[in-house]
Structures are given as C-alpha cells and as structure tokens.
N, C-alpha and C positions, 0 to 999 in steps of 0.2 A: 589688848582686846580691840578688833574692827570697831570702829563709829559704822554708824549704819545712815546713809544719807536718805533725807525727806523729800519722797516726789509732792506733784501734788497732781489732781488730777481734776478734768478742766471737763466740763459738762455745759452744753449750752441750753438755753431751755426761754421760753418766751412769757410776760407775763400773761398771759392766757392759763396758765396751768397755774400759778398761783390765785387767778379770780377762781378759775374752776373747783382748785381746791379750798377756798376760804384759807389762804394762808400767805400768811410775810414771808418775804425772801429768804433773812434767817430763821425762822422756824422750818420751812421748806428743806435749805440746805443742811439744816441740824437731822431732820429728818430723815434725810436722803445719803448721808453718811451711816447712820445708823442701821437702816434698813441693806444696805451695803455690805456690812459689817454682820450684820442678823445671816445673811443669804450662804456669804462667805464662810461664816461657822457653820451656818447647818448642814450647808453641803460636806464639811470636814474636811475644808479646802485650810483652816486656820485656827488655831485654839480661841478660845473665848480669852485669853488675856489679848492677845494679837487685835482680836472684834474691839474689844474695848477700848483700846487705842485706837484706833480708825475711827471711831465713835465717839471720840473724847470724852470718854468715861471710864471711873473707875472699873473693874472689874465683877468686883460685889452687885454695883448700880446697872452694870451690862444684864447680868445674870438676871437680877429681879424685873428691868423693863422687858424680857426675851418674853415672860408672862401673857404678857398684854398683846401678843403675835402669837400666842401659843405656841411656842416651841420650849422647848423643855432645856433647861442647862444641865441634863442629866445625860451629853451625845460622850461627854468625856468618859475615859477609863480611867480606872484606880491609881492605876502607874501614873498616869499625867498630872492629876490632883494631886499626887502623893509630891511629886518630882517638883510641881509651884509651891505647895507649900513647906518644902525644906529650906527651896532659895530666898 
C-alpha cells in the first residue's frame, strides 16, 4: 500500500486580522483549517472523513461542529456510509 506524503500549506496573514477578529494566532489557524475543510466537503470536492483530517479532528467531532456553520453532514450517500463503516 502507497504512504501518502503531507504537504502543508502556507497562508500569510497580518495581525490586523486577528485584533479584528478577537482571536489568538492558534485559535485563528485551528479555525481556518476547519472552515477549509467545512468549504471543501460542502462543495463535494472530499468526503467528510478526508474534512476531518484537514481539520484535526475525528470524524464524529467534524460531523457535530458542521452544525454550528449550518451545513448538514447529511451531503453523503448510502453507499459511501456504508463503504466507511465496513472498513
């Protein structure tokens, strides 16, 4: 089985936009991966296990915070559920 190698990906951003938002550097960046990760499932660009890893989070924990953004973790089909939870 391929290893799959880890990019990472480099965003520059000035602290201006953390006073703006009332927010630490890593809450920002924890955020900003997350929402990343939210955009990229919704659009059906990436399963929600995929989001959840981008987002350093379990899967379960991706699904329940999607809520709170209003998007629903219901973009999945049967097959795809079925097909995560055999493996």
């Amino acid at each position: 089985m391929a290893t799959s190698q880890e990019n990472i990906l480099k965003i520059p951003y000035s602290d201006d936009i953390l006073l703006a938002l009332k927010e630490n550097k890593e809450g920002f960046e924890k955020e900003a991966k997350f929402l990343l990760a939210l955009k990229l499932y919704e659009l059906g660009k990436i399963s929600s296990g995929k989001a959840a890893k981008i987002a350093k989070l379990n899967r379960a924990d991706f699904l329940l915070k999607m809520g709170e953004y209003r998007v629903s973790p219901f973009q999945e089909d049967l097959q795809e559920i079925a097909k995560e939870a055999s493996e």
